[in-house]
BAKOLGU-211647 format. One record per residue (C-alpha): residue in three letters; x, y, z. Coordinates in steps of 0.02 Angstrom, whole numbers, padded with zeros to 5 digits, always signed. Example, Ala and Ser with C-alpha at 12.3 -4.5 7.8 and 13.67 -1.06 7.14 Angstrom:
BEGIN
Ala+00615-00225+00390 Ser+00684-00053+00357 
This chain:
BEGIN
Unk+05955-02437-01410 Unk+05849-02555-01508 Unk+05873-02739-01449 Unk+05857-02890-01552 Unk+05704-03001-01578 Unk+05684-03169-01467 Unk+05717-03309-01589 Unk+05554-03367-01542 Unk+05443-03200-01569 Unk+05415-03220-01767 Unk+05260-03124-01827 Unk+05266-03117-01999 Unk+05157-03226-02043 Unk+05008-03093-01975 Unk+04893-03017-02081 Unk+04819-02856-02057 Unk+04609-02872-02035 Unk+04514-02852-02224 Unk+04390-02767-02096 Unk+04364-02580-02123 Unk+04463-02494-01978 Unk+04371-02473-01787 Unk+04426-02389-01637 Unk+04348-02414-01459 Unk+04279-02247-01362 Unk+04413-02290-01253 Unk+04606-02339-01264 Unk+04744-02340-01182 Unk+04872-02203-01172 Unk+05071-02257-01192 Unk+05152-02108-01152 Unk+05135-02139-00995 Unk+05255-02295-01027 Unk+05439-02174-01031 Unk+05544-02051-00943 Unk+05407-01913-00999 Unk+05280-01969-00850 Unk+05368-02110-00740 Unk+05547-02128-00673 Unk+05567-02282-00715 Unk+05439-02343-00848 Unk+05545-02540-00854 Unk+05447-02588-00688 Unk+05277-02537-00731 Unk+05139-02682-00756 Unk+05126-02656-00932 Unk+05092-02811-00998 Unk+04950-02828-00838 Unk+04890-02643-00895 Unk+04870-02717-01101 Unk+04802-02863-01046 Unk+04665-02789-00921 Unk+04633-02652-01042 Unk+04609-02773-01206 Unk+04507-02901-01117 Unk+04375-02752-01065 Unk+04343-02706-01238 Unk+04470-02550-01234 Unk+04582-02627-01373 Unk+04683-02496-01436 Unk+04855-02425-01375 Unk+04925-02243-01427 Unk+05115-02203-01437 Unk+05258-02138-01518 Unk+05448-02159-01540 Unk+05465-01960-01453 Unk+05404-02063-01302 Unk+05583-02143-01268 Unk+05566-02335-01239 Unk+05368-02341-01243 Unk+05358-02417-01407 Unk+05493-02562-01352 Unk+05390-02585-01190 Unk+05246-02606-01287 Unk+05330-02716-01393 Unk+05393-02826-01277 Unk+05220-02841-01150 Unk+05124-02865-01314 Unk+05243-03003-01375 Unk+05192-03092-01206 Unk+05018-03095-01217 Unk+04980-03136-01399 Unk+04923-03330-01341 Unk+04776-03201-01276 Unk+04776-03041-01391 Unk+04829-03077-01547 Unk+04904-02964-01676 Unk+04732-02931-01768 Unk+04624-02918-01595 Unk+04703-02747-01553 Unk+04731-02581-01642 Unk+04897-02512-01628 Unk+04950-02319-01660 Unk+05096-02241-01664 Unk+05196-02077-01734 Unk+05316-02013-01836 Unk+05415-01820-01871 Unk+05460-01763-01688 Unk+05618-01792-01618 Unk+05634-01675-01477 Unk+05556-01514-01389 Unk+05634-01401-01547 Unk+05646-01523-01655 Unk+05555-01599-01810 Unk+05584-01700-01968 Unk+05456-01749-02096 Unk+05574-01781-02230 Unk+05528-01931-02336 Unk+05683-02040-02297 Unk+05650-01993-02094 Unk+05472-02054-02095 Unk+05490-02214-02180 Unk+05642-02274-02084 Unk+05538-02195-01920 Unk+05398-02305-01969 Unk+05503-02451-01999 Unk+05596-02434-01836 Unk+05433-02456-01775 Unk+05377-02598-01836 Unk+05548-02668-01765 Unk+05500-02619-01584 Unk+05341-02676-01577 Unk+05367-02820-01653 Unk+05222-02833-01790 Unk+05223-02821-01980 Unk+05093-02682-01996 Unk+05033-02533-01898 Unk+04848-02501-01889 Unk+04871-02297-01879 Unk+05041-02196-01908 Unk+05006-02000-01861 Unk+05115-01848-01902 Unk+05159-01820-01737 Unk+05121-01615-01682 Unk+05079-01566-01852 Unk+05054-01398-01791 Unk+05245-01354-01788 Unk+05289-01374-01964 Unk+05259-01300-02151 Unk+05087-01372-02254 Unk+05224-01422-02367 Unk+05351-01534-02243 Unk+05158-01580-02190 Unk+05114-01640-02374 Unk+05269-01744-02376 Unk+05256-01827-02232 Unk+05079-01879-02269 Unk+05115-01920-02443 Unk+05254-02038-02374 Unk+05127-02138-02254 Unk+05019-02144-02399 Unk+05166-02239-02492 Unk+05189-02359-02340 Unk+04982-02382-02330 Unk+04996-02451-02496 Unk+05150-02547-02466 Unk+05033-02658-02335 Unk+05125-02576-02175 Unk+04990-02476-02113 Unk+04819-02463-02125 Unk+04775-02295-02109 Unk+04865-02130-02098 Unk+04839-01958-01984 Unk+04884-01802-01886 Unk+04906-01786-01712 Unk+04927-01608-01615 Unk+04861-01474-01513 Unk+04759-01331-01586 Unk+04623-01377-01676 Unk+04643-01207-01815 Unk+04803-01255-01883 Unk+04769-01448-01880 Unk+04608-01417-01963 Unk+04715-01308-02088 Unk+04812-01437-02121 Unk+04694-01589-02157 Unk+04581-01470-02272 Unk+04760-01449-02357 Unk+04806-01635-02349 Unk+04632-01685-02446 Unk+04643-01544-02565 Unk+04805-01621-02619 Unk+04726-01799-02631 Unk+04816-01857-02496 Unk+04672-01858-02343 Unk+04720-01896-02151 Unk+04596-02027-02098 Unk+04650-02001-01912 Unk+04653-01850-01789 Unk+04712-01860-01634 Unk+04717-01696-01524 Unk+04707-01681-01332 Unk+04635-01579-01195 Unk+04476-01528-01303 Unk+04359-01624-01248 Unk+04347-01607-01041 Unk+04260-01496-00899 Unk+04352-01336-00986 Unk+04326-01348-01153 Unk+04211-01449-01289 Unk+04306-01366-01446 Unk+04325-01529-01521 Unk+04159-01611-01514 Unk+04123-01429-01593 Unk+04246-01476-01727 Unk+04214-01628-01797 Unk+04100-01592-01919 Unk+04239-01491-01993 Unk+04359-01613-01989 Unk+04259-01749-02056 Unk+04222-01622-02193 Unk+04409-01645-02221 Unk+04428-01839-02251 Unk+04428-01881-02070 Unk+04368-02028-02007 Unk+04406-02067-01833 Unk+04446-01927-01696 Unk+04529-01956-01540 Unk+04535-01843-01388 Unk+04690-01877-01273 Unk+04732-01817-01094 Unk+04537-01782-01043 Unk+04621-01729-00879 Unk+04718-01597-00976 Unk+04883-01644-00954 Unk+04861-01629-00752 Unk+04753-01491-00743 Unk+04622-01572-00699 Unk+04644-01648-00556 Unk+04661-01628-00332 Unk+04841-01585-00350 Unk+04907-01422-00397 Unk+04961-01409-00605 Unk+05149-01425-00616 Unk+05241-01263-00663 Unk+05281-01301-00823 Unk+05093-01322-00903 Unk+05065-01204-01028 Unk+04893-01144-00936 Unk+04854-00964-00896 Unk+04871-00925-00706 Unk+04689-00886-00701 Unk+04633-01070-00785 Unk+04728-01158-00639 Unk+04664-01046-00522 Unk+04493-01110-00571 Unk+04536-01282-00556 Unk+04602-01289-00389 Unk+04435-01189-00324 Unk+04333-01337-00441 Unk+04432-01455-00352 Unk+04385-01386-00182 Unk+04174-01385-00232 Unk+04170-01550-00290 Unk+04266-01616-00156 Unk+04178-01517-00023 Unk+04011-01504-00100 Unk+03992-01656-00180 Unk+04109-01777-00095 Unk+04202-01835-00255 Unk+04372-01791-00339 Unk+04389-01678-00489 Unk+04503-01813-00592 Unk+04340-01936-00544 Unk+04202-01821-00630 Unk+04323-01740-00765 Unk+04358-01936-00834 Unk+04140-01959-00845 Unk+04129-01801-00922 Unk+04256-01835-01056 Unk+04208-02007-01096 Unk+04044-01932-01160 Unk+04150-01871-01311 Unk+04066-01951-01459 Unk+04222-02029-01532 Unk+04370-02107-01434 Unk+04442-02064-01274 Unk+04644-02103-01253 Unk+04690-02101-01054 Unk+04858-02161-00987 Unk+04875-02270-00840 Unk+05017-02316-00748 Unk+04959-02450-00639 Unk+04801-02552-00625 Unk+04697-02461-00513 Unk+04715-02314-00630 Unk+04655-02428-00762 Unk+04521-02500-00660 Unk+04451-02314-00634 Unk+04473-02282-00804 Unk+04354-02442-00857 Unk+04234-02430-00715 Unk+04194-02242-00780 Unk+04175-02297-00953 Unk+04072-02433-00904 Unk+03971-02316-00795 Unk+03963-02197-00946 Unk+03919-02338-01085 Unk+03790-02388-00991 Unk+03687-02217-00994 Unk+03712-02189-01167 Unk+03646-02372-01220 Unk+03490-02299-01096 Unk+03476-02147-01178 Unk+03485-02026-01038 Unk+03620-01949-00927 Unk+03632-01964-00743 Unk+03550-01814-00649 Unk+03689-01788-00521 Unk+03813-01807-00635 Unk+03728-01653-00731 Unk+03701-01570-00594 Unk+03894-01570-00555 Unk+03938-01565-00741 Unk+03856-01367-00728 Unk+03910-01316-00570 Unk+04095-01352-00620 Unk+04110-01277-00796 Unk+04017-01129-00722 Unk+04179-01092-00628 Unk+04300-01197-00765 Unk+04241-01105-00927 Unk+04242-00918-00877 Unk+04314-00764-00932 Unk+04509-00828-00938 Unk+04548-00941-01074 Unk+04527-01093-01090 Unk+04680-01151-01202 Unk+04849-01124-01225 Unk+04980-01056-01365 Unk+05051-01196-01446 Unk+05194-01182-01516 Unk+05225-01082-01361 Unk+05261-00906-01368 Unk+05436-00885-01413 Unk+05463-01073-01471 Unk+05606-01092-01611 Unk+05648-01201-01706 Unk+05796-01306-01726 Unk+05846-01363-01889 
């Protein structure tokens, strides 16, 4: 349930930047702020996470109402530190159109009051980015409508620009050829687990998308949603048997053979994306692995080169991650319906 404002947390009175639109190559995942990742997202160091995160230069935050009380965590922790980050210093995303697993709604009345629910919880008068959210499980039409909503809220002054957000790249690409067709052009895509140690589709992709109208493309979860790392995958990833398989034996070379963890290398690796990476962190020495790699990996591309070992162990573990078994997953899932 929604709670009221503090008397004292008034922000109407700030403007959106005149500045065209900019996204770091990193920000910050808020997913990982509900039920969907953490027990009990309430006593996580958010507002130490934002503030950490913003002062390093990663100064953009990712969410959604579908992630339970992220967007009023967010709210709240970015309430607290706008003496330090104010409204204008940060880009903030959220989504709109997915209520649950089976359910969607892209109606035009459901995405503006979504939107301006929104606003509510995070307690700002604009939006920098509002995304469809999993665009891939709906009609091109419910898709047009949604889109052609934001773009009626974009011109209303409550957010600045307007995308997609979902999992395989066909459809999505589909979609936004569709979208600027119709004169109605996502500016932002946002899909996860294509750029990372088993698969590059997206980097592959973006040519195509910007073909489309888009401007700014996001990869999310460069781990894959779990995959990726020393652990096991939970049983409920979508991955083919054969995909984790190859994980857990790249986990055991690069721990053996190299003397480093798989999440470690996977997070270098995908930070080379040329766009922006979105990684959630649940406490601060996530974080602070999160920056130090993206310092690490800034700092080669303002050089110009890579880092031998790192290429060395770049090959060696997509020679056993990108084999014979696929490399992505059926989404919607096989046998998904609907629920209207």
């Amino acid at each position: 349930m929604d709670e009221p404002l503090d008397n004292g947390s008034d922000y109407s009175h700030d403007e959106p930047p005149t500045t065209p639109l900019t996204l770091p190559s990193l920000m910050i995942g808020g997913a990982v702020f509900s039920h969907h990742y953490n027990a009990d997202p309430s006593h996580l160091p958010t507002s130490a996470i934002i503030d950490r995160a913003f002062s390093a230069g990663a100064n953009a935050i990712d969410t959604s109402p579908y992630y339970g009380d992220s967007e009023s965590l967010l709210g709240r922790a970015l309430t607290s530190l706008r003496p330090h980050h104010p409204r204008p210093s940060y880009t903030l995303i959220t989504k709109c159109g997915r209520l649950s697993l089976t359910q969607f709604d892209y109606s035009a009345p459901h995405i503006r009051s979504s939107v301006l629910r929104s606003l509510h919880r995070l307690r700002t008068p604009y939006l920098d980015i509002v995304l469809l959210h999993d665009a891939e499980f709906v009609s091109r039409a419910e898709v047009l409508t949604g889109m052609r909503t934001l773009a009626s809220l974009r011109a209303e002054g409550l957010i600045r620009a307007i995308g997609l957000s979902g999992y395989p790249l066909p459809a999505l690409l589909a979609h936004a050829r569709f979208l600027h067709e119709n004169g109605v052009p996502a500016e932002v895509f946002f899909s996860y687990a294509h750029f990372s140690l088993t698969n590059t589709l997206l980097a592959e992709s973006v040519a195509d998308f910007r073909a489309a109208g888009i401007k700014h493309v996001i990869n999310g979860s460069p781990l894959c949603l779990g995959l990726l790392r020393a652990e096991r995958a939970p049983e409920w990833h979508p991955a083919a048997p054969a995909l984790k398989a190859a994980c857990v034996e790249a986990s055991a070379v690069v721990g053996e053979k190299y003397r480093q963890r798989l999440a470690d290398v996977a997070l270098r690796f995908a930070l080379g994306f040329e766009g922006t990476t979105c990684v959630g962190c649940s406490n601060l020495g996530e974080l602070d692995t999160a920056l130090g790699a993206w310092e690490t990996v800034k700092a080669r591309k303002e050089l110009g080169e890579g880092d031998a070992e790192d290429e060395v162990i770049f090959k060696d573990l997509r020679g056993i991650l990108v084999g014979a078994h696929e490399v992505t997953w059926p989404v919607p899932p096989v046998g998904w319906v609907r629920e209207m």
